[in-house]
Every structure is written in C-alpha cells, then in structure tokens.
ZALO-480545 format. One record per residue (C-alpha): x, y, z. Coordinates in Angstrom, 2 decimals, decimal comma. Example, Ala and Ser with C-alpha at 12.3 -4.5 7.8 and 13.67 -1.06 7.14 Angstrom:
BEGIN
SITE       xx       yy       zz
SITE    12,30    -4,50     7,80
SITE    13,67    -1,06     7,14
//
This chain:
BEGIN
SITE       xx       yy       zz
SITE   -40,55   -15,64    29,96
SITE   -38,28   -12,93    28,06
SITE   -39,47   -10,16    27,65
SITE   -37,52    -9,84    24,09
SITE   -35,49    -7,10    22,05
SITE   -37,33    -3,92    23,40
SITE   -35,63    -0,37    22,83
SITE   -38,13     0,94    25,74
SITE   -35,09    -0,39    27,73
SITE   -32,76     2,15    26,56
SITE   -35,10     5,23    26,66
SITE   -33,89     6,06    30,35
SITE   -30,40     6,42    29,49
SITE   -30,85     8,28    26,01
SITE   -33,61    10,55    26,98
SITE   -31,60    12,74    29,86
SITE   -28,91    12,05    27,37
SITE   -30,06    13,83    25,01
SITE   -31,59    16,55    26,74
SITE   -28,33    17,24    28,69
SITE   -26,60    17,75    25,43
SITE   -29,73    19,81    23,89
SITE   -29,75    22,08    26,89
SITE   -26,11    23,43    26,42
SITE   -27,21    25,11    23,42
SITE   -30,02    27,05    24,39
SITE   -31,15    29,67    27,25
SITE   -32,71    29,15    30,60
SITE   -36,38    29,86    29,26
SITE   -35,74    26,59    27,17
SITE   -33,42    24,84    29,37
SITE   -36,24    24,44    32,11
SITE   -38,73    23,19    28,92
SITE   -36,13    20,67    27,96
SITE   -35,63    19,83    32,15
SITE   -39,52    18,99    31,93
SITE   -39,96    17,54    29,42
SITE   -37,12    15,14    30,22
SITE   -38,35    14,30    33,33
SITE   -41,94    13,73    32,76
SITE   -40,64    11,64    29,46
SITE   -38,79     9,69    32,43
SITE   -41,86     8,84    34,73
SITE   -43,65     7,90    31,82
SITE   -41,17     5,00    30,25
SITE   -40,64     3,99    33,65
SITE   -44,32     3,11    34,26
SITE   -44,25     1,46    30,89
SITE   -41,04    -0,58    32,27
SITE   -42,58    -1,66    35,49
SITE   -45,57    -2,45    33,63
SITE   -43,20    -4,54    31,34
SITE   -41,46    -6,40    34,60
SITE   -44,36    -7,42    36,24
SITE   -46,15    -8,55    33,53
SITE   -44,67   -12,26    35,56
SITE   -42,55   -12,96    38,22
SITE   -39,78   -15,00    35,82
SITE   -40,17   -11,90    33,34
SITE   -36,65   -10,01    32,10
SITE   -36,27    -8,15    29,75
SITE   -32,63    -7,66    27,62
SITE   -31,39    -5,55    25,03
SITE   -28,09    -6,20    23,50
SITE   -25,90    -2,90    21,92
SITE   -24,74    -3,54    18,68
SITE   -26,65    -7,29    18,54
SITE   -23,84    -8,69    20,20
SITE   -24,74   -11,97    22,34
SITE   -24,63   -12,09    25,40
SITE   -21,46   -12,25    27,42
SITE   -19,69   -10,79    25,03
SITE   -22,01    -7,57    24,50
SITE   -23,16    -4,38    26,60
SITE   -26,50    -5,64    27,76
SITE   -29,14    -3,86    29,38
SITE   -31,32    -5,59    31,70
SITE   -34,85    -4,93    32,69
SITE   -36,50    -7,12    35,53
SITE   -38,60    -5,68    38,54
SITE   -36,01    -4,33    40,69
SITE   -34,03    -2,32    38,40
SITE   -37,35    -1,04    37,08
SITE   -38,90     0,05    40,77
SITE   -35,23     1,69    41,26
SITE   -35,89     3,65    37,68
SITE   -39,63     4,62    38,49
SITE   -38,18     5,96    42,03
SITE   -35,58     7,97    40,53
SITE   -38,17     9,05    37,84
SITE   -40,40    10,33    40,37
SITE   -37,57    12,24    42,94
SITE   -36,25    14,06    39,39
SITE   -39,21    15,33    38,03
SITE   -39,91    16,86    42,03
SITE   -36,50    18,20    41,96
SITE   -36,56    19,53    38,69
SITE   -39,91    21,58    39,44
SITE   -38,51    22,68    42,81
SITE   -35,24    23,94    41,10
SITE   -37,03    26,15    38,45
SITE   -38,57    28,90    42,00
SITE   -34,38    30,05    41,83
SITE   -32,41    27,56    42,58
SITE   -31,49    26,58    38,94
SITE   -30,37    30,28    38,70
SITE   -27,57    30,09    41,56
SITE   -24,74    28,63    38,89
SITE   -24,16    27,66    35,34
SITE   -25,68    24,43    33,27
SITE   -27,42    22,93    36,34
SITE   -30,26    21,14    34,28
SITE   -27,53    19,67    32,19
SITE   -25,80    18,40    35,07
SITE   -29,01    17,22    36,58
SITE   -29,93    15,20    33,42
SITE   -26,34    13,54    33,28
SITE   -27,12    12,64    36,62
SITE   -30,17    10,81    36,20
SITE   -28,48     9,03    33,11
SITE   -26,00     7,85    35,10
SITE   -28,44     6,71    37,95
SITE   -30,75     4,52    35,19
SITE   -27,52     3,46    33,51
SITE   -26,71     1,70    36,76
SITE   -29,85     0,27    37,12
SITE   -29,96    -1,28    33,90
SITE   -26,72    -2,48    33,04
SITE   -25,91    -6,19    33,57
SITE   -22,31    -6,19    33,81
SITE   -19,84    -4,58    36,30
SITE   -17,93    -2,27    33,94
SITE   -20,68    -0,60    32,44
SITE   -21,89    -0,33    36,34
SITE   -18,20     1,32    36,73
SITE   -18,62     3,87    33,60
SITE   -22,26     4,69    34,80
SITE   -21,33     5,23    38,06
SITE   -18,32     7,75    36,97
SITE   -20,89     9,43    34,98
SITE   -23,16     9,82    37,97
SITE   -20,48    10,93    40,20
SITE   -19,05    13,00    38,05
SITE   -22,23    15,05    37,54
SITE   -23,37    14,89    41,24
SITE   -20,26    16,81    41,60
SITE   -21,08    19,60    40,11
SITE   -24,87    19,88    41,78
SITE   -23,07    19,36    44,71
SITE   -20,95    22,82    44,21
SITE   -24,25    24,22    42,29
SITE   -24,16    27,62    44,07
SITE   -20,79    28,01    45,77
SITE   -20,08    29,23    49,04
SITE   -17,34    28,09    51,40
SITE   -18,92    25,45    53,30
SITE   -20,54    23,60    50,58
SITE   -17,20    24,21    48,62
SITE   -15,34    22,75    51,19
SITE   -18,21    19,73    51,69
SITE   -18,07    18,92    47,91
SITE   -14,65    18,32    47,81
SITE   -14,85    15,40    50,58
SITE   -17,57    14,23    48,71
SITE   -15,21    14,47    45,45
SITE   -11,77    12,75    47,42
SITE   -13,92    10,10    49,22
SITE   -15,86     9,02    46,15
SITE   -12,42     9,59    43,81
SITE   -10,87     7,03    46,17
SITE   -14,21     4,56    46,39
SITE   -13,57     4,70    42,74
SITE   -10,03     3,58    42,37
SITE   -11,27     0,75    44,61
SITE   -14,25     0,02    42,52
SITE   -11,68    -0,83    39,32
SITE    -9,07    -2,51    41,19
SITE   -11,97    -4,87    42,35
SITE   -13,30    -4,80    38,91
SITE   -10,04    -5,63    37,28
SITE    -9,29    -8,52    40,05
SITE   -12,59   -10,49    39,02
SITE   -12,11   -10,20    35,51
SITE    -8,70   -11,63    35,75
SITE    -9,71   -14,80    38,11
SITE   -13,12   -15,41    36,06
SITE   -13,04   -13,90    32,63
SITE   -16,05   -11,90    32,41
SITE   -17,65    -9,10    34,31
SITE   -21,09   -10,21    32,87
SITE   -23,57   -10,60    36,16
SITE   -25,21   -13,56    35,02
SITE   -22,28   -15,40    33,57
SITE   -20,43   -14,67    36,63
SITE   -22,99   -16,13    38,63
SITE   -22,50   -19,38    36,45
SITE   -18,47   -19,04    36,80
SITE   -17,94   -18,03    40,48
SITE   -18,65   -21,09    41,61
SITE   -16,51   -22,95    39,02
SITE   -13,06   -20,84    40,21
SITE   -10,25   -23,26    41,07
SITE    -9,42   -23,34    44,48
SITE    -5,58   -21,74    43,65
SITE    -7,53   -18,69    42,25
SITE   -10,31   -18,51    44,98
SITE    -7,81   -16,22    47,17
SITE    -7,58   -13,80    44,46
SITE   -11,34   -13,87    43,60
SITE   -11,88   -12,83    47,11
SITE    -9,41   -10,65    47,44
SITE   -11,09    -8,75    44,16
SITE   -14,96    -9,13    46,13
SITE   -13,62    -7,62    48,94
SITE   -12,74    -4,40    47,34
SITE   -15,30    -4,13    45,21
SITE   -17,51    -4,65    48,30
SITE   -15,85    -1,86    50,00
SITE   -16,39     0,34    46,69
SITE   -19,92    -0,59    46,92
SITE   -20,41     0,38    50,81
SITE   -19,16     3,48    50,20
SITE   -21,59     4,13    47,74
SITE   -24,42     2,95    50,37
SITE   -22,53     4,82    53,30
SITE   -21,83     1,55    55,46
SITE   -20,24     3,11    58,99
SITE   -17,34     4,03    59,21
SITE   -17,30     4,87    55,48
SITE   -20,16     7,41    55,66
SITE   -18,81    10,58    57,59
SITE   -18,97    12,10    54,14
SITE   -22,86    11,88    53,72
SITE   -24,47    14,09    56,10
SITE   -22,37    17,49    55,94
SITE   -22,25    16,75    52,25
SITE   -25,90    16,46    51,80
SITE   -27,43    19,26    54,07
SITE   -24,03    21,67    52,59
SITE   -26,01    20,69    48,74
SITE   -28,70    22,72    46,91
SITE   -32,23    21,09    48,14
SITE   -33,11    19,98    45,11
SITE   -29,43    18,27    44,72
SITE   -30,32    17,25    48,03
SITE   -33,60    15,77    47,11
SITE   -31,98    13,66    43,92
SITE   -28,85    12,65    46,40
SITE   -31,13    10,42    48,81
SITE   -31,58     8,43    46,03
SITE   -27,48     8,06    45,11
SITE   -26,76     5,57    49,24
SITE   -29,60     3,56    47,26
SITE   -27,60     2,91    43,93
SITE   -25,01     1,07    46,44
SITE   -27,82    -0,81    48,54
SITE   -29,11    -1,67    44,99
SITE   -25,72    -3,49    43,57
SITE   -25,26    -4,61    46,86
SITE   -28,28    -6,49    46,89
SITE   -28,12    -7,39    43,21
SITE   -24,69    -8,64    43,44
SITE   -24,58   -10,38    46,47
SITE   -27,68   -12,12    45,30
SITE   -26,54   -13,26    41,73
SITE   -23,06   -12,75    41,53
SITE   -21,67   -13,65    44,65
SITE   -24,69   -15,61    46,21
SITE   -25,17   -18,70    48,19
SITE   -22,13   -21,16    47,54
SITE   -20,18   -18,69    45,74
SITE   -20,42   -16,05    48,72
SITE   -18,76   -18,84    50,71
SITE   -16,10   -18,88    48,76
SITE   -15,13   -15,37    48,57
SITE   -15,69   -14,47    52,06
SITE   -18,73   -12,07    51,13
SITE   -20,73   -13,25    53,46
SITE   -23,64   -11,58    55,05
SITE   -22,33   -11,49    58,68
SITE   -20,27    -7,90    57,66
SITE   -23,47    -6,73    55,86
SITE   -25,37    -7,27    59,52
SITE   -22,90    -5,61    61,96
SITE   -22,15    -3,34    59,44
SITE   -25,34    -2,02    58,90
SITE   -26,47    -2,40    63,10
SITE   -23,34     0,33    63,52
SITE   -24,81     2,31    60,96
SITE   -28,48     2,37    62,17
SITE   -26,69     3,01    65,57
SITE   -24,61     5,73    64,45
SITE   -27,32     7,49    62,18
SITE   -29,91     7,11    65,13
SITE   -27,10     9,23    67,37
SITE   -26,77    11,88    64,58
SITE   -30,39    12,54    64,24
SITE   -30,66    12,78    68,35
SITE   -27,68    15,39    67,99
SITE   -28,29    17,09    64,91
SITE   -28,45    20,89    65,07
SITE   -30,83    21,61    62,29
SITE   -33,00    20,31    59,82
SITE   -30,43    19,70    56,94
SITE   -27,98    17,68    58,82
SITE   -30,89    15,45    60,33
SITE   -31,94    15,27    56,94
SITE   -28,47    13,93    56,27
SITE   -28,42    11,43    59,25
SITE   -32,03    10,01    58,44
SITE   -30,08     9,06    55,32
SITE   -27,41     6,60    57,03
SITE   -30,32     5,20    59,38
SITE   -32,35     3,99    56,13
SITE   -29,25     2,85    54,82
SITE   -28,40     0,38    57,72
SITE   -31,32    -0,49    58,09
SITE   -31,60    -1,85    54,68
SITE   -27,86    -3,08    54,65
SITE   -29,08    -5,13    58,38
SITE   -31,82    -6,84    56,56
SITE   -30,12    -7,91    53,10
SITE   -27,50    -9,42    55,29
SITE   -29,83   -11,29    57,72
SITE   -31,64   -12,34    54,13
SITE   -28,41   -13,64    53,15
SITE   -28,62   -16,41    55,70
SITE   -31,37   -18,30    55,03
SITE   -34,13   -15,07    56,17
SITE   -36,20   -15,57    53,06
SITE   -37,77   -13,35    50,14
SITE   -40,63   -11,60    52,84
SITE   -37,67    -9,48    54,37
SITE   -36,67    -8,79    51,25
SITE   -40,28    -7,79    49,98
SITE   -40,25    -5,82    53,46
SITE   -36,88    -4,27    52,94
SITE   -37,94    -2,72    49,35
SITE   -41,24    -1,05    50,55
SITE   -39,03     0,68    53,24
SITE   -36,52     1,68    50,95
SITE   -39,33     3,44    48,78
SITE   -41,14     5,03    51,69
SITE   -38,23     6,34    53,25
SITE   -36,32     7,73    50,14
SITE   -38,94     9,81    49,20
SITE   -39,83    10,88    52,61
SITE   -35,70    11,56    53,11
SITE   -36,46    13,57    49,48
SITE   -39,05    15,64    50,33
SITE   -37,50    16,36    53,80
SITE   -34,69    18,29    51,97
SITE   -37,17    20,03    49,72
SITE   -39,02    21,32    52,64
SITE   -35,90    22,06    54,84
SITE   -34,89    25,52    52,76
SITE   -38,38    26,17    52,40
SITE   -38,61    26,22    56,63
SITE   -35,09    27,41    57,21
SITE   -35,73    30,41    54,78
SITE   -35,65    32,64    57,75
SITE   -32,37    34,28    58,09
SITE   -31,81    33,82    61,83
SITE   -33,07    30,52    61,61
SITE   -30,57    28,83    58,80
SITE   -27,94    31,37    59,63
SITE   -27,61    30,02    63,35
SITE   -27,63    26,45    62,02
SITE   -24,93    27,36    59,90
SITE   -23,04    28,68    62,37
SITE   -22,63    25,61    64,34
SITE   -21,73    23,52    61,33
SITE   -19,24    26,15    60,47
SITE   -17,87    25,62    63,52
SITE   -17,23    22,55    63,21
SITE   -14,80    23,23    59,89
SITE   -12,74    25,57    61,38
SITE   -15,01    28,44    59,48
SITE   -15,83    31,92    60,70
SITE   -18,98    34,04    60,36
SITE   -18,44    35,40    56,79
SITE   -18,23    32,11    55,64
SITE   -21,39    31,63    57,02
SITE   -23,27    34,24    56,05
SITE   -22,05    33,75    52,26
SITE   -23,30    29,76    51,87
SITE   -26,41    31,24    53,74
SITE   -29,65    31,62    51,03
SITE   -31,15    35,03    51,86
SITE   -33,76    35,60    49,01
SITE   -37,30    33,63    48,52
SITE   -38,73    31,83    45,54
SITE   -39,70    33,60    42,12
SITE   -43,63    33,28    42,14
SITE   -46,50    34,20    43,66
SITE   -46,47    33,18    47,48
SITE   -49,36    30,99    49,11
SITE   -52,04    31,96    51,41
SITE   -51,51    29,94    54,84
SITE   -48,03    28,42    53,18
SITE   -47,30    28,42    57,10
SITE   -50,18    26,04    57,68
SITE   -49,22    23,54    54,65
SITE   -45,61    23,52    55,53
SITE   -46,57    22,37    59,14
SITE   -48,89    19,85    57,78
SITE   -45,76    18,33    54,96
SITE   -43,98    18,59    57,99
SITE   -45,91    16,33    60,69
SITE   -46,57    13,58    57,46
SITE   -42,73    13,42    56,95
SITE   -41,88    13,17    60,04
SITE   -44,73     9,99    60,81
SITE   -43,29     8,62    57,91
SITE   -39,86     8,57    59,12
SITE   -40,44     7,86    62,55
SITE   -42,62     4,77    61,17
SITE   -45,64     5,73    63,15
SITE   -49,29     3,63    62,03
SITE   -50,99     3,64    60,27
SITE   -48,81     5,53    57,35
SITE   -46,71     3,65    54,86
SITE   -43,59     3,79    56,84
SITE   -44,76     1,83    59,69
SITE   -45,67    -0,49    57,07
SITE   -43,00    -0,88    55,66
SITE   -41,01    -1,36    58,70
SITE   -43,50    -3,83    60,38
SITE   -43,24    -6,07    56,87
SITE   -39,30    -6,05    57,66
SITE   -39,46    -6,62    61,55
SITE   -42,33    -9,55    61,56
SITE   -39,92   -11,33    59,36
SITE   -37,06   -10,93    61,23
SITE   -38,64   -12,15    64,58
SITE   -39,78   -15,23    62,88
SITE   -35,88   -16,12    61,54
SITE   -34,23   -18,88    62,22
SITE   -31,40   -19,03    60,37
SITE   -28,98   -18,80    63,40
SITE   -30,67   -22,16    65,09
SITE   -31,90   -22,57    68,35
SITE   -35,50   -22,16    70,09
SITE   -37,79   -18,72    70,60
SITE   -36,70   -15,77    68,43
SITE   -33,27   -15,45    67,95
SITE   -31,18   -12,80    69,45
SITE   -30,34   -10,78    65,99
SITE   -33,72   -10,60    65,36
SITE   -35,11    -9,11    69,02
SITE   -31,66    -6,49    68,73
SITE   -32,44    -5,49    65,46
SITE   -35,99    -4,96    65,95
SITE   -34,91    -2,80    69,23
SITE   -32,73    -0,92    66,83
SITE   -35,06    -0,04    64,36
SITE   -38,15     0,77    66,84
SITE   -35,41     2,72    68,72
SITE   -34,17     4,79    65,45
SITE   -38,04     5,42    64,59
SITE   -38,40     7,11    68,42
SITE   -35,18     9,15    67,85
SITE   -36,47    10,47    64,49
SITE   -39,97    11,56    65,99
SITE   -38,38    13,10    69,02
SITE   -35,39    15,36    66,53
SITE   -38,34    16,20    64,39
SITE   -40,73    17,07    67,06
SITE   -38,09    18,78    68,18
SITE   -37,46    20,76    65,32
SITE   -41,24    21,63    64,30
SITE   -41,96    23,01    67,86
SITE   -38,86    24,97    67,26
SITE   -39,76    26,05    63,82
SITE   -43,49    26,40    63,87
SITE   -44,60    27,05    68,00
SITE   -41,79    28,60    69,66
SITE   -41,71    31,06    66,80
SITE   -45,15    31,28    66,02
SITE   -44,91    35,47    66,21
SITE   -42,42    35,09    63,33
SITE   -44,06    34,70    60,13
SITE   -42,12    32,30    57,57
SITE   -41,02    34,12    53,99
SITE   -43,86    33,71    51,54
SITE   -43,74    30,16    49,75
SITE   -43,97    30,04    45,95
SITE   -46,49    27,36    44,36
SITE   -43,65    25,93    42,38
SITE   -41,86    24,82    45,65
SITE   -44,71    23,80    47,26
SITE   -46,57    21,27    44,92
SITE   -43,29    19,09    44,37
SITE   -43,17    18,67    48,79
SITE   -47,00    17,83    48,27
SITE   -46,79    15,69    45,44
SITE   -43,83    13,29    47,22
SITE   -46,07    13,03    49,96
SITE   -49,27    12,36    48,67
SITE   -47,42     9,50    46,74
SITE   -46,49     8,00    50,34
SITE   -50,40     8,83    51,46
SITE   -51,35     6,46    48,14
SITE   -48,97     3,88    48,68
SITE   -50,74     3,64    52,10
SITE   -54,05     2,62    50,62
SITE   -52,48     0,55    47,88
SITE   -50,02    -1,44    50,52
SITE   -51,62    -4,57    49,18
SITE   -51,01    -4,72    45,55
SITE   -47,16    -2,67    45,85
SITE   -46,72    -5,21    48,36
SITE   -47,64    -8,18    46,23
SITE   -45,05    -6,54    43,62
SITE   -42,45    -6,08    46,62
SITE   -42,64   -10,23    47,24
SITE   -42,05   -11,10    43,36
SITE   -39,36    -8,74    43,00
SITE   -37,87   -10,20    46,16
SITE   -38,70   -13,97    44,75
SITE   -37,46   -13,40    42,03
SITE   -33,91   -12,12    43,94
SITE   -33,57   -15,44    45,67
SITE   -34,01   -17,44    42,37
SITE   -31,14   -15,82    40,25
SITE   -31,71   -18,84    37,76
SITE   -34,21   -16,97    36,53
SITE   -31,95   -13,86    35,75
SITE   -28,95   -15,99    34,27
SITE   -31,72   -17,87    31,90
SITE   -33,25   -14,22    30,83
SITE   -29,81   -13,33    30,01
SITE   -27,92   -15,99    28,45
SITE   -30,51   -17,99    27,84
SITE   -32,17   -21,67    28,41
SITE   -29,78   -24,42    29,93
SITE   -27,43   -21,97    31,45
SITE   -27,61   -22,42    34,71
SITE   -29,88   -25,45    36,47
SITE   -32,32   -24,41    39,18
SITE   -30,51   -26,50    42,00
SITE   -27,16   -23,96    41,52
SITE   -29,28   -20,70    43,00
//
C-alpha cells in the first residue's frame, strides 16, 4: 500500500527551516517563541507521520520534489523507521529547546537558529531516499552541530569542537569519495534502485563497487562511533552545552540508522556478498565498542564523560545486533534492537540534561574539569573559564534536591537495564533472540550469542556501579552541601524524558508490536523498492 503524494512528508525539513531563517531577524524574546513553536510543530507532524507508517506493515509513503519520477528525482521517503527516528528527534528537541531557554541559549549568538538547522538536517536524513541528499543533509547537520558544539566558548570545549570538526571534516571527504565510487559502478545513488542494481554489477566492476561500500561504510561508522573511530565522542559530548549534549545522543543514531537502512536495502543479502559488507565487521566491531565504552564508564571521572561513554556502549550494542541480524538472526532482534535504541537515547538525553543541573556546584564540576583538563595538556585557568558558575533564570524548586535524586536513580535503572523498567526490556527483547540464533550452525546456543549476552549484562553492571558511584558521591557523601536552587524550566524537560521511558514501560506491548513491523518490514526491502519505484520492480524472491 502507498501511502501517496503527501506534503506532511516535507513538514520536518521546512518547518525548522523556516524558523531558523525567521529567527535571525528578530530578538531573543521572539527567538525562544519561534524555538517553541518549532519544536512542538515537530512532535506534532511526527505523530501524524508515525500514525501515517503504521497505518500497515507494507505502508510507504513518497513525495517526489519537483514531480520528478522516481530515480531520477529528490524523493522523500516515509515508512516506520524513518518516522520512529523523526518522532525521537522530535521529542529530544523540544526537551532541549525548553532546557536551553533557563540561560543556556544566552551563553553565545543565534543558538536557536543553529539548533533548528540542526534538527533539519537530522529529519532530512531520515527522510531522504537517496545517498546524496543523505550527504547534503548530513553536511547541514554537521555543519550546525558545530556551532552548538562551540555554543559558549571556553578552552576545553574550544579545543573538543575542533576534533569533533577535523574528525567529522575527514568522515566527510570519505562519505563523497564513497558516494562518488557507487555512482560511477551503478548509475544511481537512489536506495531502492540501487537495491535493484547492486546485484546486477558485472563482475569486472564488483572490485570497484566494493571498494566505494567500504568507504562509505567507514563514513557511516564514524557517524555511529564504531571503535576505534569514536575517541572523538565522549570529550566532545560532556565538553558541549547540555542541551547540545542532549540533541547530540541522538546524532551516533543517524549513523546506526543508515547503517541499518543501507545494509538492509542497499547492500543486503546477495549484494552484501558481493561487496564485502558483510556483517562479520559490524559484530566485532561493535563487541570492541561495547567493550571499550563499558571500560570508559568504569573509569570515567564525572558525570559528563560517563554520559559520553554510555553513548559508545548503546552504540555497539546496536551495531553487535544489526550485524548478528545480518546473518540469518531474524526481524525479533531487530524489533529488540529498536526499543533499546529508543530507551537508551533518551535516557543518554536526559542524563546530560541532568548532569549540569547536579554538577552546578562549583567544587564539584570544577574538580571534574580539572582532570579532563589534564588530560589536554590544560592548566587551571582554562578550567575555571569552560567551568558554568551561575544557576538557571527562574524561580528555584522546593526539594529540587529530592527530584534530582529521584531523575537520577530512574536514569540510571534505565541504563543499567535493571527490571522491570523499559531498558531491561528492551535489552531482554535483544538478548532472548540472540541466544536462540543459529545462524553460525552447530548444536546448543552458539558462542556469539552466550559472549554477547555476557557483554551486554556486563556493560549494564558497569553502568549501575559508575552511576551508583556517582549519586552516592553527589547526593550522600555531600549531603551537608545543599545543591544550587533548580529552575522549573530545567527541571520539567529531565521529568518529561523520563516519564516518557516510565510510559513506554506500561505500553511495551503495543510499541513493541510496532518495533516487529518496522523490523519486518527491514528484512523485506521489496516492499521499500515497490513503494518507491513502483509495482514489478523488484520480485519478492531478490530480498
């Protein structure tokens, strides 16, 4: 079923669009009604898109700029992954936007602008059903994320956003080359008339075609922070603005997303084979990254930088599992692997909201800096100028202590994946599937799934015991200390994140039910290729 010509499709790109542009023109008073606006405009068209997606599994929805047909035009694409990924990125905004408005929006020029450019680049590259718009969108994203990640100066997060700028700058270059290899060997960079040409390369070209995968693969794991191209992520993230912060656990995602969408259409099944994209790299390479972000959080000095490394252990996680789905695991992990990637991005989000809000204290966050100062060569009045002395605009609120501990202890069961919350749901969806592969042959439970499912119970136990760690340290240890007053404004965007994770908890069934469509429909990219360019385009048996 197609959806049909719908210009709901294109509201999630034109509205921050717009509202970027608007904002340069008028003062802050306005800027932050424009900000809102935008973002609660955002939440709504996305329900109205994943409303749209699910209305059936085989459901997709395209509109074509300029009436072009399809391969030939800029297509948008709606079906019930791209619009989860928009309703997610919905949701973190209009939390970060409310957050920013207490002071943070005040700490350097046109930061709702550059927020708003942001989250047009992020839908853009949700949407878009070729590879070159995915480039452009992702240059717009980047582009603006620099700037939020600078928002505020100071030498450390100066010195953090330009790694951020050189690494991505390079992952770029990459991201063309690969770009510009595929189109050469195939003749399109349309997703769903790729899938129909990949597997119709001659074999003289096939070299070439995987030569041009490969680096676009490693232009994708960049994006998703794959070891050992994620050193970047974790300084970078807890040296950003919270509510930067917040929106930036959602950016590792944008690369698990293509990842998953491309290796599944694209460069799936037989056509993977050919071009050496296999899913083998995807599984050690996201085991070392659960492994590696596991160690961070077990050594991290503060709340920011665990933050940070509670990023990379989602995103292995997730990279594990879409590899293990690659050969042969089925659409359950899949359907496993997207309510964890939900659950854990917001929890990652809120985490950063809440880690200014607890670090407010000057001794606290300036001894925290310190040791990451350190660690760039920087001295003390480095330190104390990328160090955030003043509270929230707004009146404070009564027992803010008491709340903060509560956000705190939900967060960290949600990370830590302890029952009966949504994150042990999600992970227990994921694990139950992997213990019953058997994609690898032989008797019992194979040997990928039982190390796997040690690294992820292990990674859970390392985040409780870090945060444990850090809330006696924050909230007991220092109980005579009493934490700067909290504004409302601050608080209800931590609250709101979490009592989102509280209701997918109760709802697990139907969000679940969504979760296994969006993941059959994945593992049947027929039904994509059809939406797209239509009936007779690519038989069932070719998935």
């Amino acid at each position: 079923m197609n959806l049909g010509p719908d210009h709901i499709l294109i509201a999630p790109i034109l509205i921050p669009l717009v509202a970027g542009a608007l904002m340069l023109f008028y003062g802050e008073a306005q800027r932050r009604v424009i900000a809102v606006i935008s973002t609660v405009s955002l939440v709504v068209v996305a329900l109205e898109l994943v409303d749209k997606a699910a209305h059936g599994s085989t459901s997709v929805g395209l509109y074509l700029l300029g009436d072009w047909p399809p391969p030939f035009a800029i297509v948008l694409v709606l079906d019930r992954l791209s619009a989860l990924m928009v309703l997610l990125t919905s949701i973190l905004a209009l939390s970060a936007v409310v957050f920013a408005m207490a002071r943070w929006d005040r700490r350097g020029q046109h930061f709702h602008s550059l927020f708003q450019f942001l989250l047009m680049g992020l839908n853009g590259a949700f949407l878009t059903g070729d590879l070159f718009n995915l480039f452009v969108f992702f240059e717009v994203l980047l582009a603006a994320s620099y700037g939020l990640a600078l928002h505020g100066s100071g030498t450390l997060r100066v010195r953090a956003g330009l790694h951020y700028i050189a690494i991505n700058l390079a992952a770029s270059l990459l991201f063309l080359i690969g770009v510009s290899l595929i189109y050469g060997v195939t003749g399109t960079l349309n997703m769903a008339d790729l899938a129909v040409r990949v597997p119709l390369v001659a074999a003289e070209h096939r070299p070439l075609l995987a030569a041009g995968a490969a680096i676009l693969g490693i232009a994708f794991l960049v994006k998703a922070a794959m070891w050992p191209l994620c050193f970047w992520l974790p300084i970078t993230y807890m040296a950003a603005p919270p509510p930067a912060a917040a929106i930036f656990a959602v950016l590792s995602k944008v690369g698990i997303y293509v990842v998953l969408r491309v290796s599944s259409l694209a460069f799936g099944t037989a056509a993977a084979q050919m071009t050496g994209l296999g899913s083998e790299l995807l599984i050690w390479g996201g085991f070392t990254t659960l492994v590696f972000g596991t160690v961070g959080v077990l050594a991290s000095q503060g709340l920011g930088r665990l933050a940070g490394c509670s990023v990379l252990v989602s995103s292995g996680t997730l990279l594990a599992v879409i590899g293990i789905s690659g050969l042969g695991g089925g659409s359950t992990m899949v359907a496993g692997a997207l309510f964890y990637l939900v659950i854990s991005t917001i929890a990652i989000s809120a985490l950063f909201l809440m880690v200014e809000l607890i670090e407010r204290g000057e001794g606290a966050l300036a001894a925290i800096l310190t040791v990451t100062a350190e660690a760039y060569g920087l001295g003390d009045d480095d330190v104390e100028e990328d160090a955030p002395r003043s509270a929230g605009s707004g009146p404070g609120v009564p027992g803010a202590t008491t709340v903060l501990g509560f956000c705190f202890l939900v967060c960290a069961l949600l990370l830590a994946g302890v029952p009966p919350l949504a994150g042990f749901l999600g992970k227990f969806a994921m694990l139950s599937a992997v213990l019953s592969f058997r994609g690898l042959g032989g008797p019992g439970i194979p040997a990928i799934g039982i190390g796997f499912t040690a690294a992820v119970i292990v990674s859970g136990l390392a985040a409780l015991i870090a945060l444990v760690r850090e809330g006696i340290r924050t909230f007991w240890a220092a109980e005579h200390e009493e934490l700067p007053s909290v504004p409302l404004i601050e608080l209800v965007p931590v609250l709101v994140l979490l009592a989102l994770t509280l209701g997918m908890t109760v709802k697990a069934g139907p969000i679940m039910h969504y979760m296994e469509a969006t993941a059959i429909s994945l593992h049947h990219p027929h039904v994509y290729v059809r939406g797209v360019l239509g009936a007779a385009t690519m038989p069932e048996a070719g998935e």
